[in-house]
C-alpha positions in Angstrom: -32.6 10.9 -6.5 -33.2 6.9 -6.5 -30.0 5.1 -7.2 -29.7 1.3 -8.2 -25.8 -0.1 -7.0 -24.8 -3.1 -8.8 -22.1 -5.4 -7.5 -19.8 -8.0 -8.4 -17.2 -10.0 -7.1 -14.3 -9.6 -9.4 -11.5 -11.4 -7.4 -8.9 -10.2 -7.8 -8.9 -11.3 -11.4 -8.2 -8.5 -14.4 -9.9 -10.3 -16.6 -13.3 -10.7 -14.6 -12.8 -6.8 -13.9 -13.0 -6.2 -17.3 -16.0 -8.4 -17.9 -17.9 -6.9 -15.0 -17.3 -3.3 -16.3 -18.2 -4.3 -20.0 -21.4 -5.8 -18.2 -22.0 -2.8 -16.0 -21.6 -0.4 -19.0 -24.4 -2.5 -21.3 -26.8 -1.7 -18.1 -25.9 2.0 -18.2 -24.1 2.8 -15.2 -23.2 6.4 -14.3 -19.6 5.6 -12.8 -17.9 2.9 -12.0 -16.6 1.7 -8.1 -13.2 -0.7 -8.4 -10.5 -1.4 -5.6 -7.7 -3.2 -6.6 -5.0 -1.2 -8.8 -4.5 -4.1 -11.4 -8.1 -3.6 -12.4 -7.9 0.0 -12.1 -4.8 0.2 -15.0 -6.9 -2.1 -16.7 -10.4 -0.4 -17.4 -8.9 3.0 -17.1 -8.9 3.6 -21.2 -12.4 2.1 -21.4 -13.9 3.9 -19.2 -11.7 7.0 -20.9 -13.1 6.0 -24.1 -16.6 5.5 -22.9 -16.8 8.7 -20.3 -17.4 7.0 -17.5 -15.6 8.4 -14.3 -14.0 5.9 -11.8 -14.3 5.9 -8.1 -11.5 4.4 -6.3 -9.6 3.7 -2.7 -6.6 3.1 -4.5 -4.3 6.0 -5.8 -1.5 4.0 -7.3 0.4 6.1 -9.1 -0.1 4.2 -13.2 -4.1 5.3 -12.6 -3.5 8.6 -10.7 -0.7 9.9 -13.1 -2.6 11.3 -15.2 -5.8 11.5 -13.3 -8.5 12.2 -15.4 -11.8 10.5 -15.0 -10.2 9.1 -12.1 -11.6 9.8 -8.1 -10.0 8.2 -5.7 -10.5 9.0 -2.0 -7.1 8.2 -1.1 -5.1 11.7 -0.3 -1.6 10.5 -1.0 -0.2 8.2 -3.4 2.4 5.0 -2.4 5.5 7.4 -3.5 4.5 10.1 -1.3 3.6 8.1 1.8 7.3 6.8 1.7 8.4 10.5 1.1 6.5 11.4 4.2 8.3 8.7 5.9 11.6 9.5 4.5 11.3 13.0 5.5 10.5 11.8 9.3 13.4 9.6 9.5 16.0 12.2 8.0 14.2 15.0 10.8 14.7 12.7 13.6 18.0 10.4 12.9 20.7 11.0 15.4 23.1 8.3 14.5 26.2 9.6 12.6 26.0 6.7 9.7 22.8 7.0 7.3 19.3 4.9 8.2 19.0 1.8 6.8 16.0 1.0 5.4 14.6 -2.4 3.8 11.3 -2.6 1.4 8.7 -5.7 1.3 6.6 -4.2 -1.5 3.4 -6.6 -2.9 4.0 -7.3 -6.7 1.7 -4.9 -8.0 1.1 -1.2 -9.1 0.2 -0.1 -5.8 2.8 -1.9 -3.7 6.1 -1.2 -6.7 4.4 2.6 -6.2 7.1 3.6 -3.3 9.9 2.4 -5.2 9.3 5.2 -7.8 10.5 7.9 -5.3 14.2 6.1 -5.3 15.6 9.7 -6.7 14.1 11.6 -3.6 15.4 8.7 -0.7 18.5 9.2 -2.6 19.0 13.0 -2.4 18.0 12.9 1.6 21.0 10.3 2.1 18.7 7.4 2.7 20.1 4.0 2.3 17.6 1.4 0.7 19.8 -1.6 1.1 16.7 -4.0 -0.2 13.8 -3.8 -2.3 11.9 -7.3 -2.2 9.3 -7.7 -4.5 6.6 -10.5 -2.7 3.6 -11.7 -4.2 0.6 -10.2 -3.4 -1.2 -14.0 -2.1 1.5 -15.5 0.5 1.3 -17.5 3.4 4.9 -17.7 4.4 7.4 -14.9 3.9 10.5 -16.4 5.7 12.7 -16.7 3.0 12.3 -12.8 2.4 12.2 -11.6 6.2 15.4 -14.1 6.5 17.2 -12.2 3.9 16.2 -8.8 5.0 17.7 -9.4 8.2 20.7 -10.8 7.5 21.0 -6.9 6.0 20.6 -5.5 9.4 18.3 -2.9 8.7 16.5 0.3 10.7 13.5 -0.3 9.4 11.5 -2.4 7.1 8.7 -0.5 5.3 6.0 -2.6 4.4 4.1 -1.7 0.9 0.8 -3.4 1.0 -2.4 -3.5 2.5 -3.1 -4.9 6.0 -3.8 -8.4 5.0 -0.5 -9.2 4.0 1.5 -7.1 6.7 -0.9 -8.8 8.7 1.4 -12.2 7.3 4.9 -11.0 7.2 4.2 -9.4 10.8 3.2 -12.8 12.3 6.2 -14.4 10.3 8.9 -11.9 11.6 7.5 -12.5 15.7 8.1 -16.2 15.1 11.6 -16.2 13.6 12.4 -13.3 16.4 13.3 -10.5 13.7 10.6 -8.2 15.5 11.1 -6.2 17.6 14.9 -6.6 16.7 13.6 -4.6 13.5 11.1 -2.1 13.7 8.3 -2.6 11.0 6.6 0.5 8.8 3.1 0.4 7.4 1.5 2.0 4.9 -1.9 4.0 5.3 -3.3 0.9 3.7 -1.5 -1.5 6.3 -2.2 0.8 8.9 -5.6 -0.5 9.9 -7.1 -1.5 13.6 -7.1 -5.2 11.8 -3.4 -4.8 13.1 -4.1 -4.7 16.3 -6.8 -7.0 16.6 -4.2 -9.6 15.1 -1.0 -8.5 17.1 -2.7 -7.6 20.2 0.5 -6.0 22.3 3.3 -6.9 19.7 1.7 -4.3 17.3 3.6 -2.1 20.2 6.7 0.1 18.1 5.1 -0.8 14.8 5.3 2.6 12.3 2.0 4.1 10.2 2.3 6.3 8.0 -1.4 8.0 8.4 -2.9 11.0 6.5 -5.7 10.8 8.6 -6.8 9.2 12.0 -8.8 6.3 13.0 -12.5 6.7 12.4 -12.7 6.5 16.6 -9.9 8.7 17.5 -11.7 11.7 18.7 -8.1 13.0 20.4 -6.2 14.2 17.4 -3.3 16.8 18.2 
């Protein structure tokens, strides 16, 4: 079977999603390929309307809940990766007083996803002391970091992809919150990219991973 792919650069921008899918759809595509989760909650009642499935790396929970038409190659959702984080720290806490725990999450559906499993965080005796919402393009997240640590937190769980934990990482080495604070990624943060950037401070940094590196042959 021949098949013709057909690309666009949408930008970030909901709007130019929308345009590219209404383009796509005149030149009778089969199914649909987007990334980010803006666009996604976007075109998800067109393509409903005009039985068209979507294909997707991002399973925010607004265009996984409900799923239809909807096939996303990401496992988990945000709210379960922090669950699965959650349930870690509770298994392996020692200290008497509960874990504090501070959240950087990108201003979108995909990085406010975590903060929908408050209820669950709460019944395990988990203490969120911050939520910071950040935008999702940042160069400088001082302000935020400065905040957070004035808090004195266990961890600071980082809800976005690697790009911008890529930022707030660098930021936190050079106002010496890291390693005073020890850093958790997503499975969207969680990339190699990481290392390539951080080189030997990536060294105590958290990720939560359903799956291993595409090069990691070792896997218990």
């Amino acid at each position: 079977v021949k098949l013709e792919l057909l690309w666009a650069d949408n930008g970030y921008s909901v709007p130019r999603t929308i345009s590219i899918y209404q383009r796509f759809k005149d030149q009778g595509i089969v199914a649909f390929y987007n990334q980010t989760s803006a666009g996604l909650f976007a075109i998800k009642p067109l393509a409903e309307r005009d039985s068209i499935p979507i294909l997707t790396e991002s399973a925010d929970p607004p265009t996984m809940y409900p799923s239809e038409g909807i096939f996303a190659g990401s496992p988990i959702a945000p709210p379960e990766t922090l669950m699965g984080f959650m349930n870690w720290l509770k298994a392996t806490w020692k200290k008497p007083s509960p874990p504090k725990v501070a959240i950087i999450a990108w201003d979108n559906a995909f990085g406010r996803g975590p903060l929908m499993a408050k209820k669950y965080w709460e019944q395990l005796g988990i203490d969120v002391i911050s939520q910071e919402i950040v935008p999702v393009i940042a160069m400088d997240h001082s302000a935020t970091l400065q905040k957070i640590s004035a808090l004195n937190p266990d961890y600071v769980y980082l809800s976005m992809a690697y790009g911008g934990a890529i930022t707030v990482l660098k930021d936190s080495l050079r106002l010496g919150i890291k390693p005073k604070i020890q850093f958790v990624l997503t499975f969207n943060a969680g990339s190699e990219s990481i290392l390539e950037n951080l080189g030997k401070d990536a060294e105590d940094i958290i990720f939560v991973q359903p799956w291993p590196f595409m090069d990691e042959k070792n896997v218990p």
